[in-house]
C-alpha positions in Angstrom: 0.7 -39.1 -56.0 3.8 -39.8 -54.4 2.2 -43.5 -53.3 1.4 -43.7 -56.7 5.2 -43.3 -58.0 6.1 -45.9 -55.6 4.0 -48.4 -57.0 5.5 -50.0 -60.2 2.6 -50.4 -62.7 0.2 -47.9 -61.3 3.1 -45.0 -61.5 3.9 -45.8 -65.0 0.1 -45.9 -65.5 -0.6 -42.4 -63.6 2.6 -41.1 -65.4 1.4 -42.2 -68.6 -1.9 -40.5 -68.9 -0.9 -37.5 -67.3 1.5 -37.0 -70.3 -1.1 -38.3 -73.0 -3.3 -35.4 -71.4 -0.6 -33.0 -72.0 0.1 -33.7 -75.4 -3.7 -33.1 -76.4 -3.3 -29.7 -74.4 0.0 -29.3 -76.6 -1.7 -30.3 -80.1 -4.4 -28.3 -79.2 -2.5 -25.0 -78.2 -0.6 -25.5 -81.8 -4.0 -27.0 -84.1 -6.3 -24.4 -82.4 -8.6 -27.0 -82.8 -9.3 -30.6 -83.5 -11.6 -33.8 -83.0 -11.5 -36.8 -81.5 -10.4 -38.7 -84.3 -7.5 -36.4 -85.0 -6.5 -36.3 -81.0 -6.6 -40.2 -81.4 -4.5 -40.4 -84.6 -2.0 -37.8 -83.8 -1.3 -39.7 -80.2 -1.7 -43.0 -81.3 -4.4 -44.1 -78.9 -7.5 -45.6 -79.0 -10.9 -43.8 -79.4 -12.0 -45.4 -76.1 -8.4 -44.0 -74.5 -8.5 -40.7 -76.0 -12.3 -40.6 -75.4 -11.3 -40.5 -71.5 -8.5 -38.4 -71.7 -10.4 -35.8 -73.4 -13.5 -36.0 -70.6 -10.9 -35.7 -67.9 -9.8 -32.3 -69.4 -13.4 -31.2 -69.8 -14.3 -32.1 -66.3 -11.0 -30.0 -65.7 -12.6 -27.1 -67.3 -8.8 -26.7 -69.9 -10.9 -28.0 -72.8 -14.5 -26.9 -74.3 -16.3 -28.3 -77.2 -16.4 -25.5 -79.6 -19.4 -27.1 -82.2 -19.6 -29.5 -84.9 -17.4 -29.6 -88.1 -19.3 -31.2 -91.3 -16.9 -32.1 -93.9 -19.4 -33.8 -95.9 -18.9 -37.6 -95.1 -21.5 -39.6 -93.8 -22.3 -40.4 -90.0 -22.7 -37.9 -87.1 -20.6 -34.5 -87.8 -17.1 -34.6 -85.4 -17.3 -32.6 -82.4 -14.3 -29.9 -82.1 -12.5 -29.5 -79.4 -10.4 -26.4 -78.2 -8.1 -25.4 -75.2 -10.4 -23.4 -72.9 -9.6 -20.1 -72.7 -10.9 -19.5 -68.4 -9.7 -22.7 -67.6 -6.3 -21.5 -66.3 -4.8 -18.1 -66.0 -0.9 -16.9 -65.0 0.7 -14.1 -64.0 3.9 -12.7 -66.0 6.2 -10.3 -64.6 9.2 -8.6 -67.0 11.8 -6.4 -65.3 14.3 -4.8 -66.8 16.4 -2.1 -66.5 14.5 0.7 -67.3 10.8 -0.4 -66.9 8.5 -3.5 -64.8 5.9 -4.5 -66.4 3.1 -6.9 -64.7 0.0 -8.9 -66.9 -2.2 -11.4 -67.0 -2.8 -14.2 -69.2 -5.1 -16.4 -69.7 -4.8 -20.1 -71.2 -5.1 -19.4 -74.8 -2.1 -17.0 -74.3 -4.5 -13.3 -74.5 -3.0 -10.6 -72.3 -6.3 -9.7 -70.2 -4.7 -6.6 -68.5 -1.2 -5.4 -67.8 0.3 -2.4 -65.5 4.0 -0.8 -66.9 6.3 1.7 -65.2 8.7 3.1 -67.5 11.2 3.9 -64.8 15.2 3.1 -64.0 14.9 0.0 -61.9 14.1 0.9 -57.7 15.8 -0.7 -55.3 14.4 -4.3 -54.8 12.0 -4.0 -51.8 10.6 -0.8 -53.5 9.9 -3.0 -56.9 8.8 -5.9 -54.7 6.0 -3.1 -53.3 5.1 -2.2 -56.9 4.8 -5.7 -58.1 2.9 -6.6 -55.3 0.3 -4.3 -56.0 0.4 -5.1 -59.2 -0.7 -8.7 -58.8 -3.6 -7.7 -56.7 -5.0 -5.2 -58.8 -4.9 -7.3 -61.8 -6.0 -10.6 -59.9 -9.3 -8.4 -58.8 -10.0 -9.6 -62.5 -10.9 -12.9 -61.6 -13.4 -14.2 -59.7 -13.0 -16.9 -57.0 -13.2 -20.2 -59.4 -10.9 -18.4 -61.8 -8.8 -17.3 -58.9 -8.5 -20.9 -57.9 -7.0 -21.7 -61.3 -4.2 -19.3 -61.6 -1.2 -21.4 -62.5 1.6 -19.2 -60.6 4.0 -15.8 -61.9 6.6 -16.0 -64.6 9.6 -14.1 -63.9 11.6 -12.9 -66.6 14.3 -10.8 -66.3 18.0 -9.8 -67.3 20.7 -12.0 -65.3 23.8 -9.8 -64.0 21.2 -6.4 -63.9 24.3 -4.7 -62.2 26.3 -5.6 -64.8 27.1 -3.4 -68.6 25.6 -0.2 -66.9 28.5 1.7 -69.1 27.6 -0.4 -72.3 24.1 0.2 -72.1 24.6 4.0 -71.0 22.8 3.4 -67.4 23.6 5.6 -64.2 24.3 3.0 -60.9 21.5 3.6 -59.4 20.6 0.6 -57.1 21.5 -1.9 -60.0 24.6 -3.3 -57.7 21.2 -3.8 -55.3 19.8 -7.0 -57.3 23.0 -9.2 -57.6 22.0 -11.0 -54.3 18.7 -10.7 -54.2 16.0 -13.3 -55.0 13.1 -11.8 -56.4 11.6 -14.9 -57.1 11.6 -16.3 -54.0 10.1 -12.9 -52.3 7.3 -13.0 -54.9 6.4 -16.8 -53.5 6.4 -15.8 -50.0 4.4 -13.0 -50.4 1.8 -14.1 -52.8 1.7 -18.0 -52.1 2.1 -18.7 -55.7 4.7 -20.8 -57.2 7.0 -18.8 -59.4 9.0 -19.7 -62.3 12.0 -17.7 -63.1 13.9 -17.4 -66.4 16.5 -15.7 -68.1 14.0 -12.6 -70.5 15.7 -14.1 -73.6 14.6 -17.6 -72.8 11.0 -16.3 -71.4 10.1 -14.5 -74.7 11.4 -18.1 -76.6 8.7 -20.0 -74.7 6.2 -18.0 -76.3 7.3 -17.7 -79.1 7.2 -21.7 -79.1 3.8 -21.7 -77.4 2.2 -19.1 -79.7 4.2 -18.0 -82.5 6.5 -19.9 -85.0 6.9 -23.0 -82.6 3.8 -24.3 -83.5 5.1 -25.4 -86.6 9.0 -25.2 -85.7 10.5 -27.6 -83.0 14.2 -26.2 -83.4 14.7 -22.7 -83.7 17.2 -19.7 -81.7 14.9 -17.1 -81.0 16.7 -13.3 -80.8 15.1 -10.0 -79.5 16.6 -6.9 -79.7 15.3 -4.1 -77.5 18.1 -2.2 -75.2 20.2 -5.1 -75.3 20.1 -8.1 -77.2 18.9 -11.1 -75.5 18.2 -14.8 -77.0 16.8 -18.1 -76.0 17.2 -21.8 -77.6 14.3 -23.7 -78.8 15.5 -27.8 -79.4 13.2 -30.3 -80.0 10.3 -28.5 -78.8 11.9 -28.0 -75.3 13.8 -25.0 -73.8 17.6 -25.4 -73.5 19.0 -23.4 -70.5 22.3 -24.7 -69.7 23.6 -24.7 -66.4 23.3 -21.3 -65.2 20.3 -20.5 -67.0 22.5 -18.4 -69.6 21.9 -20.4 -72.8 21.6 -18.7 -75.9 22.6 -15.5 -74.2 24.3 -13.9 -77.5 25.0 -10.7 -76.3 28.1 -12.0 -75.1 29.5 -13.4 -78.7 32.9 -11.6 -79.2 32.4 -9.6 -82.0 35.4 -6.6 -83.7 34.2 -3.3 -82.3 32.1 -1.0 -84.3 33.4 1.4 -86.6 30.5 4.4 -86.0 32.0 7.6 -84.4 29.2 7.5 -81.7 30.0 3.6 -80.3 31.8 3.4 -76.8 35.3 2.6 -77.2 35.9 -1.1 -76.4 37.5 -2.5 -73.2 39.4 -5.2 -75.2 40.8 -5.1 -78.6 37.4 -6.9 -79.2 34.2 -6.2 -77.9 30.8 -7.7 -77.2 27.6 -8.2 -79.7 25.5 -6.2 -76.8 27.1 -3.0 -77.4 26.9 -3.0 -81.6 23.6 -4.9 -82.0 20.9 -2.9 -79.2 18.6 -0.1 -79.4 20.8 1.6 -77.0 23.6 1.6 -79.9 20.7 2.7 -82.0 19.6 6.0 -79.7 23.5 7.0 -78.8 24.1 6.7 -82.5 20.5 9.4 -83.1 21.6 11.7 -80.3 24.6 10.9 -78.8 24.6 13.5 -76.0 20.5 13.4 -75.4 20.3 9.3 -76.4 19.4 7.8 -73.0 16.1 10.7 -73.2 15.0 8.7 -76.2 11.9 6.7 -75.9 11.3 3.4 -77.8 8.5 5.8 -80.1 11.0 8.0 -80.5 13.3 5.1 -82.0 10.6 3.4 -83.7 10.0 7.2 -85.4 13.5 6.7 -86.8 13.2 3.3 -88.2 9.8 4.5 -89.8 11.7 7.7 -91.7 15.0 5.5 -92.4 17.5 8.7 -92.1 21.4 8.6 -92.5 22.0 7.6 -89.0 19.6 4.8 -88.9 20.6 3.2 -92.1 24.4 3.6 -90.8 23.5 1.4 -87.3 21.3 -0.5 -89.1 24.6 -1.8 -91.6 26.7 -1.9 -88.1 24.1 -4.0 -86.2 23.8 -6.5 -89.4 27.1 -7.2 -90.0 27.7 -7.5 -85.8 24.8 -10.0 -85.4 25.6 -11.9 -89.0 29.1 -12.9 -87.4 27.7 -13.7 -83.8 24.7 -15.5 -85.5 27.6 -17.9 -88.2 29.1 -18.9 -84.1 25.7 -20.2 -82.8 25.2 -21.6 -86.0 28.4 -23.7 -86.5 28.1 -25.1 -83.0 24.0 -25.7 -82.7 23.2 -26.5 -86.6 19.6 -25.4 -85.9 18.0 -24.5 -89.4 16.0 -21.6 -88.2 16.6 -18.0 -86.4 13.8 -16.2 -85.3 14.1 -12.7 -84.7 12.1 -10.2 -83.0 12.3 -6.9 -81.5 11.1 -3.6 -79.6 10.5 -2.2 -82.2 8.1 -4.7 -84.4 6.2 -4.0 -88.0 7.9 -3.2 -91.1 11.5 -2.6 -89.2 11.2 -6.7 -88.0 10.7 -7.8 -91.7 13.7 -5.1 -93.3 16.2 -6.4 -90.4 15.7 -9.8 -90.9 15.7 -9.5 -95.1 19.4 -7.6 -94.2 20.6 -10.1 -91.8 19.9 -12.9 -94.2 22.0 -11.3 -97.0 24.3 -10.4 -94.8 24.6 -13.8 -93.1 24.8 -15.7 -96.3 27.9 -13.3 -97.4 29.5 -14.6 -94.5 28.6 -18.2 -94.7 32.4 -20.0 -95.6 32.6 -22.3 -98.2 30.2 -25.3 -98.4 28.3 -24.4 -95.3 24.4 -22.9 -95.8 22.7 -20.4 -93.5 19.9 -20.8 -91.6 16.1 -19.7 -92.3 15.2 -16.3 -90.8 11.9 -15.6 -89.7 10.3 -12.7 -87.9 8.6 -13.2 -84.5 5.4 -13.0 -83.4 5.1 -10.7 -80.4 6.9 -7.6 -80.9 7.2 -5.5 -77.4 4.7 -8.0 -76.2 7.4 -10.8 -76.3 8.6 -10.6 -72.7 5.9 -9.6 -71.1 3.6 -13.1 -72.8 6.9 -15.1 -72.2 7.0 -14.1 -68.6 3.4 -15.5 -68.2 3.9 -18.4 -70.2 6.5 -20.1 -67.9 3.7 -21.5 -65.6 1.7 -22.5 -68.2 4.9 -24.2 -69.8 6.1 -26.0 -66.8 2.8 -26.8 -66.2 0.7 -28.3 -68.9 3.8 -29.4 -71.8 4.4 -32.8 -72.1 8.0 -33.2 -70.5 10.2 -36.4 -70.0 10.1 -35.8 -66.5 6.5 -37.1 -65.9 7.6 -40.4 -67.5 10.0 -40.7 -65.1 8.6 -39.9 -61.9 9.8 -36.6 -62.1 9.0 -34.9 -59.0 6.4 -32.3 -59.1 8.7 -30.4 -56.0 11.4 -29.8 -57.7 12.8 -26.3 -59.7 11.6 -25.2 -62.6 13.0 -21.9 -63.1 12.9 -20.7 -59.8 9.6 -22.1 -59.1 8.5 -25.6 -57.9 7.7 -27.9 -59.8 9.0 -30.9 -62.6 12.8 -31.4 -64.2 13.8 -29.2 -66.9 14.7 -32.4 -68.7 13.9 -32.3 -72.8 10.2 -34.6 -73.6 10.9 -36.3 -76.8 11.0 -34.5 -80.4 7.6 -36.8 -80.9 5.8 -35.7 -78.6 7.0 -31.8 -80.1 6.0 -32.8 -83.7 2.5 -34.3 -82.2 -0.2 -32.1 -84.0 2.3 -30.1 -86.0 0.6 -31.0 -89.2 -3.0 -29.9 -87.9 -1.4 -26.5 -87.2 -2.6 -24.2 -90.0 -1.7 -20.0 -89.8 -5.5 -19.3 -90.6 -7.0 -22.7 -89.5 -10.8 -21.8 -88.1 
């Protein structure tokens, strides 16, 4: 490939089809389906071109024809195509502070198994051991073709993990232990995979762009609120990370400190979103001596009854995440927020009803407020957005393969292309064929 590059016309040419292929992958993974025809249209190629494009990926084994769709017009019925579901499998690995939590995917984006611990974060060779098992047991799964097309292991996890133990009501433990170590790059030595590390707020983005409201939505900052509050930026169809990897991390966003009884008195006359808009506000609010014994059933019991206490963090957590959301929004102008959390169902659609009120009470004068929408994943989010990051590095149309972008370089902390944006066409490319209940 790396001849190829160097040879004027036949890299552009090599370049060029390898991102035409990617974009039928992309329309296909947001459609569900489509034919020929539409592939053609939608890319602007030629039957003959997008004829051998499409039995590249079939020789591939990432797309199947899934029957015949007769829409009543004369001539032969069109073939449908779809993403195949065996023809590539990843990894995802979520570690937080309080649990790990291994699965794998496979290329329509359906956990096949998973392993959790629910347990304050080891020291790092002791996880390392427990992932490591982990990817065995679930890779026994597969058998040696489908072993052959694993993609490589998403990594998503909290940066700083030593960082906002007293915020987030944490003992020390061996948090201090994972500052300097590099968990991605133990994963690739032992397994042999490539592994491609994110920020979990940016992880749990990607799949919400892969599989949830960014198949009809190109620019969107996606929220989740478990423990913390984490967040990732969606921008013409590509993740934005910024230079440390940190974008969209809101739990930062100065906010004035909370007025419950139960909140942890601020360091600063301000304090940070984290410690007003989290679950952990949530459970130290319920039980303030007993709240780090509170499981996420045990929270999501609350929401269900709505009690005092609830409704009183719930009003804190709006008004705290209305302000910090009115300071993405002035600086990024995107026109939607999507916002998920731990705690999913009926609680997902209240919160985001209350943070749209409450965000259009703050809006100042002549300035609107962004759509809210609820995402798609619930607990799930990390744990799909962890295994998503090979599939996303590896089969999106980026501007990097245009370029010659080398197929070496970081991605995350894996190996592979630039992070650079692809164009918002190639984001909006079968947008219009995307359909909630298309069959």
């Amino acid at each position: 490939m790396e001849d190829i590059r160097k040879s004027g016309r036949g890299s552009n040419s090599a370049q060029l089809r390898r991102y035409n292929e990617r974009i039928v992958l992309q329309i296909l993974r947001r459609a569900g389906e489509a034919s020929k025809a539409e592939l053609a249209r939608a890319v602007q190629l030629t039957n003959a071109a997008i004829g051998a494009i499409i039995q590249n990926l079939i020789e591939e084994g990432l797309i199947v024809e899934a029957g015949k769709r007769h829409d009543g017009s004369r001539g032969q019925p069109a073939t449908i195509l779809q993403l195949a579901p065996r023809g590539a499998f990843s990894y995802g690995v979520r570690l937080d502070r309080t649990n790990m939590e291994t699965v794998l995917m496979d290329f329509s984006g359906r956990i096949l198994d998973r392993r959790i611990h629910e347990m304050i974060l080891p020291a790092p060779s002791k996880a390392l051991e427990i992932l490591i098992d982990d990817l065995e047991s679930l890779g026994a799964a597969l058998d040696e073709d489908e072993s052959a097309r694993i993609t490589g292991i998403g990594l998503a996890q909290p940066f700083n993990l030593g960082a906002w133990l007293h915020e987030l009501g944490l003992p020390e433990a061996h948090f201090k232990e994972w500052d300097d170590y590099d968990l991605a790059g133990a994963l690739e030595q032992e397994t042999g995979l490539p592994v491609f590390s994110e920020n979990d707020g940016t992880a749990a983005a990607v799949a919400e762009l892969f599989y949830g409201q960014g198949r009809q939505n190109d620019n969107f900052l996606y929220l989740f609120l478990g423990p913390a509050i984490g967040g990732g930026l969606i921008m013409n169809g590509d993740i934005v990370r910024g230079v440390t990897g940190n974008a969209a991390d809101v739990a930062m966003i100065p906010v004035p400190p909370s007025t419950l009884p139960t909140a942890n008195p601020p360091r600063q006359k301000w304090d940070i979103l984290l410690a007003r808009a989290s679950l952990v506000a949530l459970a130290r609010h319920l039980s303030p001596e007993g709240f780090s014994r509170l499981s996420r059933t045990d929270l999501r019991e609350a929401a269900e009854a709505g009690g005092t206490k609830f409704q009183e963090w719930t009003t804190d957590c709006v008004e705290a995440l209305a302000l910090g959301m009115r300071s993405a929004y002035s600086l990024l102008d995107m026109p939607l927020v999507v916002i998920d959390s731990d705690l999913g169902g009926t609680f997902n659609t209240d919160f985001a009803k209350n943070l749209s009120a409450a965000s259009d009470d703050a809006a100042p004068e002549s300035r609107q407020s962004p759509d809210i929408a609820t995402g798609s994943f619930g607990h799930d989010a990390g744990a799909i957005g962890a295994a998503s990051l090979p599939q996303f590095f590896n089969f999106s149309p980026r501007a990097a393969i245009l370029t010659g972008g080398k197929p070496s370089a970081p991605a995350g902390s894996g190996r592979t292309e630039d992070r650079a944006s692809f164009p918002a066409r190639a984001a909006r490319l079968g947008s219009h064929l995307a359909a909630p209940n298309r069959t």
